[in-house]
PLY file of the C-alpha trace (Angstrom):
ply
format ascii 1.0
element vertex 155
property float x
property float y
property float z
element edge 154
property int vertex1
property int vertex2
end_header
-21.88 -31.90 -9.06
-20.43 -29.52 -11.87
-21.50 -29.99 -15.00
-17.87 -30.14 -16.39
-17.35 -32.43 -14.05
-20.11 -34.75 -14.86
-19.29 -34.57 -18.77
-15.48 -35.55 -17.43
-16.80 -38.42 -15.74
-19.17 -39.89 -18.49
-15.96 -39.37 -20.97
-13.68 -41.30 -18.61
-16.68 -43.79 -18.83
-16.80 -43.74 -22.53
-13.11 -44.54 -22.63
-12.98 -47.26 -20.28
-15.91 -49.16 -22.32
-14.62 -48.64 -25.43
-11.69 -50.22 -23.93
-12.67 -52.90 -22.50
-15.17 -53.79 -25.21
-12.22 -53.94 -27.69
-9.77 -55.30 -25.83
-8.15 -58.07 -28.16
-7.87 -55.37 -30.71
-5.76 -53.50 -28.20
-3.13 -55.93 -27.61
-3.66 -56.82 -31.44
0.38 -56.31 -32.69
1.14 -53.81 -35.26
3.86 -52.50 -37.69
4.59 -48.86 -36.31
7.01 -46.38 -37.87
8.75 -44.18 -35.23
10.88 -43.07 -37.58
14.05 -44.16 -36.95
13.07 -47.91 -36.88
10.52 -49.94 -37.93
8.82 -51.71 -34.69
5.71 -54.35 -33.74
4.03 -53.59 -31.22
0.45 -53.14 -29.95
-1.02 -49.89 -31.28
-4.19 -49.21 -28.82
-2.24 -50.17 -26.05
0.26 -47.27 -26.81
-2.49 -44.80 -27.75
-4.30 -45.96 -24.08
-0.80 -45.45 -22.60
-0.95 -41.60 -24.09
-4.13 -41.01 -22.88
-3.72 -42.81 -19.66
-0.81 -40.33 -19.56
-2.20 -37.13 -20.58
-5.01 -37.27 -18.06
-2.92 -38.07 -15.26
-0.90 -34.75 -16.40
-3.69 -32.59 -16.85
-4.70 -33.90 -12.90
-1.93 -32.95 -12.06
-2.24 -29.90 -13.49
-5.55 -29.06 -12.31
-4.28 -29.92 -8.62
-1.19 -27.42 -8.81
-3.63 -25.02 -10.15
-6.02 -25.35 -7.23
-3.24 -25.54 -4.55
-1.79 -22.16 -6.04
-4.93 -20.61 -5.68
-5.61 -22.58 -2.31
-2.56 -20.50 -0.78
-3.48 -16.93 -2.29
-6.55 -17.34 -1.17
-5.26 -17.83 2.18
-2.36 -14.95 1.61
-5.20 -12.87 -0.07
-7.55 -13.30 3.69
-4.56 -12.75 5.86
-3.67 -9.55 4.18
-7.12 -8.88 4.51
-7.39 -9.73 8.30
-4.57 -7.21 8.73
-6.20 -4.69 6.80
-9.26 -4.95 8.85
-7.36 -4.75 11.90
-5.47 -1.85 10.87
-8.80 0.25 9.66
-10.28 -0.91 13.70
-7.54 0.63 14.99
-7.25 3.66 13.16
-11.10 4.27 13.88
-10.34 3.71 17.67
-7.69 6.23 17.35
-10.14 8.40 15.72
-12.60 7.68 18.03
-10.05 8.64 21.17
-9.44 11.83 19.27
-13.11 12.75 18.85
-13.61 12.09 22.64
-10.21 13.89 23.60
-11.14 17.10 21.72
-15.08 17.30 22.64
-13.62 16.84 26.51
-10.89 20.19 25.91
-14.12 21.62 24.46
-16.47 20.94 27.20
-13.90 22.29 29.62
-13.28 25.40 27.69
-16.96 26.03 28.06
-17.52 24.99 31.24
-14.68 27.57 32.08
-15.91 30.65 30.01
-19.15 29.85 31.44
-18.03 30.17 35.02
-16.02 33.64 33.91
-19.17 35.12 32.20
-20.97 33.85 35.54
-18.59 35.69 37.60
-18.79 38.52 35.29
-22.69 38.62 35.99
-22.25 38.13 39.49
-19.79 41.09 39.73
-22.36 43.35 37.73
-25.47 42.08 40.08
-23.39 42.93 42.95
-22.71 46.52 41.52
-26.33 46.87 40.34
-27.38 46.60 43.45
-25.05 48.71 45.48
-26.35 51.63 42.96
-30.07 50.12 43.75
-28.91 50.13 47.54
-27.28 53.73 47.42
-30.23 54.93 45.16
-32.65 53.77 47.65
-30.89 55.30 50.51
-30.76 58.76 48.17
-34.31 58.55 47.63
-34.95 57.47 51.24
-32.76 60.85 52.96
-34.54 62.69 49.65
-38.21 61.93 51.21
-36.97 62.64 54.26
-35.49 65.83 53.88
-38.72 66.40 51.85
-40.46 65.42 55.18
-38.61 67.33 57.51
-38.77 70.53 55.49
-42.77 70.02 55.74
-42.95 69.27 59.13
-40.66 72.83 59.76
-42.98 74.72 57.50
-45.94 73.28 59.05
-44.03 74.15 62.56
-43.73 77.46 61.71
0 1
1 2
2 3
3 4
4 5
5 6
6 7
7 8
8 9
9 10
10 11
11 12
12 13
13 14
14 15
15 16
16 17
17 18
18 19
19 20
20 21
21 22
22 23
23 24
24 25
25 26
26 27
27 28
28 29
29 30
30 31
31 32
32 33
33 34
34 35
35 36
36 37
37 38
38 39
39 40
40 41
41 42
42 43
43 44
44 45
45 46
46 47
47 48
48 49
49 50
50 51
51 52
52 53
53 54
54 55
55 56
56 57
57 58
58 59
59 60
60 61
61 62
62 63
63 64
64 65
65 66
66 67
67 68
68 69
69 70
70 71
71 72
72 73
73 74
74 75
75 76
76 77
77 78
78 79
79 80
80 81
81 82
82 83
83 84
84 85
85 86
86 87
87 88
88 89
89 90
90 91
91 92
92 93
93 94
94 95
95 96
96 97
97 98
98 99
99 100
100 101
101 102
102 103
103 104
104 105
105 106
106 107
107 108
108 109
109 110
110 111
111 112
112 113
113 114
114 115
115 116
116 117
117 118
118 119
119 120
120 121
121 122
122 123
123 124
124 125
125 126
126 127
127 128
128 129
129 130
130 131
131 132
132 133
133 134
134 135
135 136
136 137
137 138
138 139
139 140
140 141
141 142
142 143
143 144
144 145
145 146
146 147
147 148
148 149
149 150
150 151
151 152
152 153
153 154
């Protein structure tokens, strides 16, 4: 328990002893001026009326107070709710966009990789045709070379 609400308590307390301790004196009839008219009536049983009425005012008061902050409290977590619904969404859009634009990515590269593949494929195949046709060069070179020794050797 509160410690405002324990000093509330033992005050309420307080008053109720005191009242009931003096009691006769209450209900003990008095002269009051209200100033229009002169009246007799029982002075502590007005003043308990006053504060009988001021605290259930100020409860009253205290209950509108909590009730108002009850419901934006609740207003305040809805808003929030919504909020935090809107900021998952907008990361799962942005999420979907990241995985969108890495996958164009990916297939751009996959694609200039297979065109630079071809490229080097089409350059292997003409590197070796000149390897092939410098081979063959060399080969009818040799033999030429081989022939023209075997004639002089002939001859």
């Amino acid at each position: 328990m509160k410690l405002r609400s324990l000093l509330l308590i033992l005050v309420l307390v307080a008053v109720g002893g005191f009242t009931a301790l003096n009691w006769s004196v209450i209900l003990t009839p008095t002269a009051l001026n209200l100033g229009l008219a002169d009246i007799q009536a029982p002075l502590g049983l007005i003043m308990l009326g006053l504060v009988i009425f001021l605290v259930a005012f100020f409860l009253v008061y205290v209950l509108y107070l909590q009730t108002t902050v009850l419901f934006d409290t609740r207003a305040n977590a809805k808003e929030l709710q919504t909020n935090r619904k809107l900021a998952d969404e907008a990361e799962a859009s942005r999420f979907t966009e990241l995985r969108h634009y890495l996958e164009a990515a990916l297939t751009k590269l996959a694609e200039s990789d297979k065109a630079a593949q071809a490229a080097v494929l089409v350059r292997l195949e003409q590197l070796e045709k000149n390897l092939a046709l410098a081979v063959e060069q060399s080969g009818n070179s040799v033999a030429a070379a081989v022939a023209e020794m075997d004639d002089r050797l002939k001859g």
